[in-house]
C-alpha positions in Angstrom: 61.2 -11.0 -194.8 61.9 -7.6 -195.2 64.6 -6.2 -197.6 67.4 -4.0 -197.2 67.8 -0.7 -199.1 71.3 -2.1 -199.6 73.0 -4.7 -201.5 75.8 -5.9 -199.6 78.5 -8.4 -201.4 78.9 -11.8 -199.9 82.1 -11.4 -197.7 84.8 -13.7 -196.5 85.3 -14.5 -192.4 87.2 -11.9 -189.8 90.0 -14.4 -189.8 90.4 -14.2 -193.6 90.3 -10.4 -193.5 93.2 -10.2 -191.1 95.3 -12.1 -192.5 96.3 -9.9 -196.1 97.2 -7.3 -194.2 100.6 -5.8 -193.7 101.8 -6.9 -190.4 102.8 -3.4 -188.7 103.9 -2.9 -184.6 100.1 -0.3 -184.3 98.4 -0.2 -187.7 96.3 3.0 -187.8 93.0 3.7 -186.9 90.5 5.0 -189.4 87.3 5.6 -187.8 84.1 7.0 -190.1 82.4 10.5 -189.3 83.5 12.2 -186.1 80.4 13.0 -184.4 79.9 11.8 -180.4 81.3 8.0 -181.4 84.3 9.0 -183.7 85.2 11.7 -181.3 85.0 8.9 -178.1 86.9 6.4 -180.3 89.9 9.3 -181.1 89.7 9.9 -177.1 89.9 6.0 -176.5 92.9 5.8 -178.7 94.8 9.0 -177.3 98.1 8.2 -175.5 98.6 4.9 -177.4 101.3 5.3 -179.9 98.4 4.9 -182.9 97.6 6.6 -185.3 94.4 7.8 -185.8 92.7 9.2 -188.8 89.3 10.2 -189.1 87.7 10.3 -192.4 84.9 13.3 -192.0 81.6 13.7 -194.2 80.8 16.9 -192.2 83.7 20.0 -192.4 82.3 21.7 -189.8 81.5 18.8 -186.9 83.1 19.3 -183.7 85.1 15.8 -183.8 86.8 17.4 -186.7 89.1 19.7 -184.4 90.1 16.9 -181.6 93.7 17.4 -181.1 93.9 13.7 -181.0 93.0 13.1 -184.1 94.3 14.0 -187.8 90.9 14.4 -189.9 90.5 14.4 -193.6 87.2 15.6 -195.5 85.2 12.4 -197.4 82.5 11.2 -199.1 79.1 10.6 -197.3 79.1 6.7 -196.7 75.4 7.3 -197.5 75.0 9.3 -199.8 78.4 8.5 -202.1 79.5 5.2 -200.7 81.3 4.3 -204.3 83.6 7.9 -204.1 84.6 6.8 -200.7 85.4 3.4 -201.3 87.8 4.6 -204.1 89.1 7.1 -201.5 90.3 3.9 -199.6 91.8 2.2 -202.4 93.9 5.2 -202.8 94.7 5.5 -199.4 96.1 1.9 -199.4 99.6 2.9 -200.5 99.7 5.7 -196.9 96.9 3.7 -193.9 97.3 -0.4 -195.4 96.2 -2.9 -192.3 94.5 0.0 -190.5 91.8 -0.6 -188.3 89.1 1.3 -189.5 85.5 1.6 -187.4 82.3 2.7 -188.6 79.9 5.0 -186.3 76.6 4.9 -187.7 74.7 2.3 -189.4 75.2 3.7 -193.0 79.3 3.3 -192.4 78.7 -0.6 -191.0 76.4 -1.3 -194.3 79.0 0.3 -196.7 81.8 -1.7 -195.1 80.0 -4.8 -195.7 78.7 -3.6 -199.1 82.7 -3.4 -200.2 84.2 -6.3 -198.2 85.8 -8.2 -201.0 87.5 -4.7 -201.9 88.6 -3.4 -198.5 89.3 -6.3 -196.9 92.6 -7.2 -198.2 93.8 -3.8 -197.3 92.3 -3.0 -194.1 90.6 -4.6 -191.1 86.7 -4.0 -190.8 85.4 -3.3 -187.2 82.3 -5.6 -188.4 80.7 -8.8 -187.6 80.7 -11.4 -190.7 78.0 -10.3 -193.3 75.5 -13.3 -192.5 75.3 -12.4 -188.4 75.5 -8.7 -189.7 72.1 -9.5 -191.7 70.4 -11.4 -188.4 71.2 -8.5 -186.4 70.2 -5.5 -188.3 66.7 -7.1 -189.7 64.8 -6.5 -186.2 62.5 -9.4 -187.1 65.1 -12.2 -187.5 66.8 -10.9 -184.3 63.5 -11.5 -182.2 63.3 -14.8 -183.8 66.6 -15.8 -183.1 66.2 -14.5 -179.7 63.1 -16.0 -178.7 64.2 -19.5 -179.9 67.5 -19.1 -177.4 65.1 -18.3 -174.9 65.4 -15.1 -174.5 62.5 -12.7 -173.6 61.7 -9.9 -176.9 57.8 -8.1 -177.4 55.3 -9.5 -178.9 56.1 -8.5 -182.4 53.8 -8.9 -185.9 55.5 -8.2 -189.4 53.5 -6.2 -191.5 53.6 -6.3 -195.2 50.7 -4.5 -196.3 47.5 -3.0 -194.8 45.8 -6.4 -195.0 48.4 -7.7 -191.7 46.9 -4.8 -189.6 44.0 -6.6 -188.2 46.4 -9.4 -187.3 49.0 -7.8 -185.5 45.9 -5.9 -183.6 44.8 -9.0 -182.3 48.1 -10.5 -181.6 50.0 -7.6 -180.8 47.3 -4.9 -179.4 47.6 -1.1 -178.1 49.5 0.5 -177.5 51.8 -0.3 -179.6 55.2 0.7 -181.6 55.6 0.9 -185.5 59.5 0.7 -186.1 61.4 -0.6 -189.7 62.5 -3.9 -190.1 66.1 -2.2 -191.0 66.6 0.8 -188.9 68.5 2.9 -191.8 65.5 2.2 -194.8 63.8 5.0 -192.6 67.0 7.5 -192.7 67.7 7.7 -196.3 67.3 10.5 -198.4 63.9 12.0 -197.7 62.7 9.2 -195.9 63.9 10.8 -192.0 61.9 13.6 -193.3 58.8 11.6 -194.0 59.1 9.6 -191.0 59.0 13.2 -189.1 62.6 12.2 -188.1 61.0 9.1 -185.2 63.1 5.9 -185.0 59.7 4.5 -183.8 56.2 5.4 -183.8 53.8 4.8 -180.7 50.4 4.1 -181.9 47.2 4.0 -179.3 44.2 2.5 -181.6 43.4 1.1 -185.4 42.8 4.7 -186.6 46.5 5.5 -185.6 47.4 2.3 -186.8 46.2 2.4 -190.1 47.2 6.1 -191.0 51.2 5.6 -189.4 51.1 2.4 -191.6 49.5 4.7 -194.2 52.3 7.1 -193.8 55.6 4.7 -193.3 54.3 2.3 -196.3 55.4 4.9 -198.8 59.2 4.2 -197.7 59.3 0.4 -197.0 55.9 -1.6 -196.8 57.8 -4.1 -194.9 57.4 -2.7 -190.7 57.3 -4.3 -187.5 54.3 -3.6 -185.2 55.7 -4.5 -181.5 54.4 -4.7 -178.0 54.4 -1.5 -176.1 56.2 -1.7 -172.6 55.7 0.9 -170.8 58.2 2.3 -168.0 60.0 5.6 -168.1 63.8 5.9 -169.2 65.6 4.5 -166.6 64.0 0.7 -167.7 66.5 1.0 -170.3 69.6 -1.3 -170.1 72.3 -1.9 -172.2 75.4 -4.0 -172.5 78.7 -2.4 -174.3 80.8 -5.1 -175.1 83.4 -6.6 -177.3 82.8 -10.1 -178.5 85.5 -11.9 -179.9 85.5 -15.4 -181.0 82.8 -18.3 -180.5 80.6 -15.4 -179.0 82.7 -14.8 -176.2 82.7 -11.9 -174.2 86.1 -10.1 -173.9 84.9 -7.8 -171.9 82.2 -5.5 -171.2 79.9 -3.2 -169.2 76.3 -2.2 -168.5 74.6 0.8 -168.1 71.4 2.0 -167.3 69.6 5.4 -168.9 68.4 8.5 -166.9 67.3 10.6 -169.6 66.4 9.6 -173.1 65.2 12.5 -176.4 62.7 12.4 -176.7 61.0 10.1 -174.2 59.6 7.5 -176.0 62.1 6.8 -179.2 65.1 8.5 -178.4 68.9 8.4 -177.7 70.2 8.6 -174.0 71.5 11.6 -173.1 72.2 11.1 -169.7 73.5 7.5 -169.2 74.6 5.8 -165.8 77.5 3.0 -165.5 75.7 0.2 -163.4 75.8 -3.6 -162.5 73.2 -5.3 -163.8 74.5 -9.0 -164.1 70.9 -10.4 -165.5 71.4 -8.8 -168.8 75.0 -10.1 -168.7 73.9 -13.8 -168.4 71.1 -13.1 -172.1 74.0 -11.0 -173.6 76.7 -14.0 -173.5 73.6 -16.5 -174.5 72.4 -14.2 -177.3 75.9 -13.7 -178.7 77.0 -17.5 -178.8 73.6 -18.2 -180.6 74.2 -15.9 -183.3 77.9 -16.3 -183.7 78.5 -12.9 -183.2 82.1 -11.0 -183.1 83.0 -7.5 -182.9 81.7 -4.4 -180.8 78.1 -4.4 -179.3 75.6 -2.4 -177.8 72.2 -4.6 -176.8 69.7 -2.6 -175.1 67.0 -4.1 -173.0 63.7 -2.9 -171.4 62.7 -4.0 -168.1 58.9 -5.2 -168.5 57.5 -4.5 -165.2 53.9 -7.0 -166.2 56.4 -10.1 -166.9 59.0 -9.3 -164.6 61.8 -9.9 -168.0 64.3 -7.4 -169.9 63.1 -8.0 -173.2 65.4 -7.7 -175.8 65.4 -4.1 -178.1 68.1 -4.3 -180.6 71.8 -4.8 -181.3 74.2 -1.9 -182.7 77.0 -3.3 -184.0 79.3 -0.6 -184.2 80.8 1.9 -181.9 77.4 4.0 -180.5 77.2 7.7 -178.9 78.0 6.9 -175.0 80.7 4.1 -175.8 83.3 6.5 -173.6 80.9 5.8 -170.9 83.1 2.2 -170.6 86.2 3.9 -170.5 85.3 6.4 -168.0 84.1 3.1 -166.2 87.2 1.2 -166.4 86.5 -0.4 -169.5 88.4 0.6 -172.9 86.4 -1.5 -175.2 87.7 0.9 -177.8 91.5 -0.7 -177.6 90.2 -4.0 -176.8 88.9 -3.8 -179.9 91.8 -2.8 -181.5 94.1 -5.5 -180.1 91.6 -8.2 -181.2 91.6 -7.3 -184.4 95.4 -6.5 -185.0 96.3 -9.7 -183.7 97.3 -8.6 -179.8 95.7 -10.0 -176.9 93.7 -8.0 -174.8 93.7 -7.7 -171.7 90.5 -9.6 -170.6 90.2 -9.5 -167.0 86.9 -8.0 -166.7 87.2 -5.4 -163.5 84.5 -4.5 -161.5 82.3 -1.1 -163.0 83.5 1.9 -161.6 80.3 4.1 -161.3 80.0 6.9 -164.1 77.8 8.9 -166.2 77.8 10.0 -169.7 76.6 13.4 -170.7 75.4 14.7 -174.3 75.3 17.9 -173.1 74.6 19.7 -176.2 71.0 17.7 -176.2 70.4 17.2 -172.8 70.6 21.2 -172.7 67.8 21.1 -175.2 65.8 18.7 -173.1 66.3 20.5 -170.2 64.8 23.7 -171.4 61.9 22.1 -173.3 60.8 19.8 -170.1 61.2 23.3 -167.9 59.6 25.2 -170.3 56.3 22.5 -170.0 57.4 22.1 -166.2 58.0 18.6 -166.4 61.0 18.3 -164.2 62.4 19.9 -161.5 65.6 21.4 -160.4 66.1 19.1 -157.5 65.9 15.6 -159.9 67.9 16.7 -162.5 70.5 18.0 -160.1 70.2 13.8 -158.4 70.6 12.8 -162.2 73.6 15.0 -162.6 75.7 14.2 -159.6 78.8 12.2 -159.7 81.5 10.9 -162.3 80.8 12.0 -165.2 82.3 12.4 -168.9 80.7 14.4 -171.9 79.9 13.8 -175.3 81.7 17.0 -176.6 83.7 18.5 -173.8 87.2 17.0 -172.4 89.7 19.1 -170.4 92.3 18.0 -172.2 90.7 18.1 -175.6 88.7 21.8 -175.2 88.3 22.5 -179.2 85.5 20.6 -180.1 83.2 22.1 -177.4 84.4 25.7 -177.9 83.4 24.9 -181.8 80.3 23.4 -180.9 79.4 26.3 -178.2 80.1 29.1 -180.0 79.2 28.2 -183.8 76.5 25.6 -183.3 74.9 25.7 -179.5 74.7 29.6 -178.9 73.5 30.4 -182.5 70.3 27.8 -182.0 69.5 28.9 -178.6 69.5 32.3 -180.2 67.2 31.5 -183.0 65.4 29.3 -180.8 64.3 32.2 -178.3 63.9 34.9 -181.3 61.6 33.2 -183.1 59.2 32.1 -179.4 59.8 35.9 -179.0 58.6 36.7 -182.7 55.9 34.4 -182.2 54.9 35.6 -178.7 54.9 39.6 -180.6 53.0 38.0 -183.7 50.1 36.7 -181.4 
């Protein structure tokens, strides 16, 4: 099996992390980075008599300047996981039994890399380190999901060149190269290397060999998975929050519209949707792997089998969470109640139809795919109708956009179009 660029210390149960804490009427919240998920989770707190502190790797991100939020600058989880570990310890004394939630995978792997340290003082927003490991190595998951029953690709582990021919024959083309542990491929240079894809489509053994060629430098340890084709909209997920013996708390599902880029990328224009098929596999797959704690499992509707075969599990807080509250369904505060000892309120309520808009990156889309002609005014404007909530902008919470717009959005535009002009002169 593949290893993780990590070395995570064996931790104790949920339960047992609870349990040291302080007991306080609303502990904190400490939530990691405030990019689109720390900024949903302040949002999904505001009003609640918590308080909520963000711990920001970034000084200049808009989620810094939520008004619902107090914000304090920190070491990358990354790139100096020790310094901000010790920032914890010394913020024991001030935030003790807070909740604290990671938002990327970098922040869940440092939480379970200093459990035995953090968990007396705080509660981890994490599921126990042994379904933590099932979930995040792609190939265990597939396994685990394919002896519950549940429909995943066709999927070969590589370890060196010699597998190639084998997961040609039993894989074929096309076909997707992807890491074993999604973050080995976003450290340090490695994004860079990669040429910043999550996954790589390959259509023959000459791609094949040089991607593998390419990707082997980082990790030689990749999964080379079934292709199924289908445009964005294929795409379902459920966000939930699983509490104990697998069970479902509550939840929602969604379906994407538009994905960046097409192939690889995250939604940027996400739609609130019953799809009770994928709620049925969600409920088996968590039971089966003893999972707890916030989800997001993402499906792809196979047209030739007629399945949703499984994708992956985040098990943190991801970009379009606020889609479930926007929906109806604050899985943000169920969380929090789980895990400070209150019961939630677990009467799942019908979906109320929404959508969720990056619209900092669904700008960019829009421009590129007009620019290349590849969509038209009339489909986006379908896509756009409706409910919606933003990734950035709030009515009530303005600042981050006006940040973003004015010292991050307008300046790349601008450099965007000088340099096609400069181009455009230079030819």
């Amino acid at each position: 099996m593949a290893t993780l660029h990590t070395a995570p210390t064996q931790p104790r149960s949920l339960d047992a992390a609870l349990s040291p804490c302080a007991p306080s009427e609303f502990p904190p919240v400490v939530i990691l980075n405030m990019f689109y998920s720390g900024l949903g989770i302040a949002r999904d707190m505001a009003g609640r008599g918590v308080r909520t502190v963000g711990l920001s790797a970034d000084r200049n991100i808009y989620g810094n300047f939520s008004r619902f939020c107090e914000v304090r600058l920190s070491p990358n989880s990354q790139e100096e996981p020790e310094r901000l570990a010790a920032m914890l310890l010394q913020l024991v004394p001030e935030l003790g039994g807070a909740v604290i939630f990671p938002t990327r995978d970098a922040d869940v792997l440092f939480l379970d890399r200093f459990r035995a340290d953090l968990e007396p003082h705080y509660r981890l927003a994490l599921p126990s380190h042994d379904c933590l490991m099932r979930v995040m190595d792609k190939y265990a998951l597939v396994t685990i999901a394919r002896k519950a029953g549940i429909s995943a690709p066709r999927t070969v582990l590589v370890s060196s060149s010699a597998d190639l021919p084998r997961a040609e024959v039993e894989v074929g083309f096309p076909c997707v190269v992807k890491p074993v542990f999604a973050v080995n491929w976003r450290g340090g240079e490695a994004w860079n290397k990669v040429g910043a894809r999550k996954a790589i489509r390959v259509n023959n053994r000459q791609e094949l060999k040089q991607e593998y060629d390419l990707v082997s430098g980082i990790d030689p340890e990749v999964l080379v998975q079934e292709w199924i084709p289908g445009a964005a909209d294929q795409i379902v997920v459920l966000g939930g929050y699983v509490g104990d013996a697998g069970e479902l708390l509550e939840y929602f599902t969604a379906r994407k519209l538009v994905q960046s880029p097409d192939d690889f990328g995250t939604g940027c224009l996400v739609e609130s949707d019953e799809i009770q098929e994928i709620v049925n596999l969600s409920k088996r797959l968590c039971k089966v792997l003893g999972y707890r704690g916030m989800a997001e499992i993402e499906y792809k509707y196979n047209k030739g089998s007629g399945e949703f075969q499984l994708i992956e599990i985040n098990t943190r807080h991801w970009d379009w969470h606020r889609l479930g509250s926007a929906s109806g369904i604050n899985l943000t505060w169920v969380a929090y109640c789980d895990l400070t000892g209150r019961a939630p309120e677990v009467a799942q309520k019908p979906i109320v139809r929404a959508k969720w808009v990056a619209e900092d990156a669904l700008l960019m889309y829009c421009l590129r795919a007009l620019y290349h002609r590849q969509i038209h005014f009339r489909d986006l404007w379908h896509k756009l109708s409706g409910r919606k909530v933003y990734g950035v902008f709030a009515w009530n919470d303005p600042l981050p956009w006006l940040r973003y717009c004015f010292f991050v959005l307008l300046p790349d535009l601008a450099s965007s179009i000088f340099k096609r002009i400069g181009g455009g002169l230079g030819s």
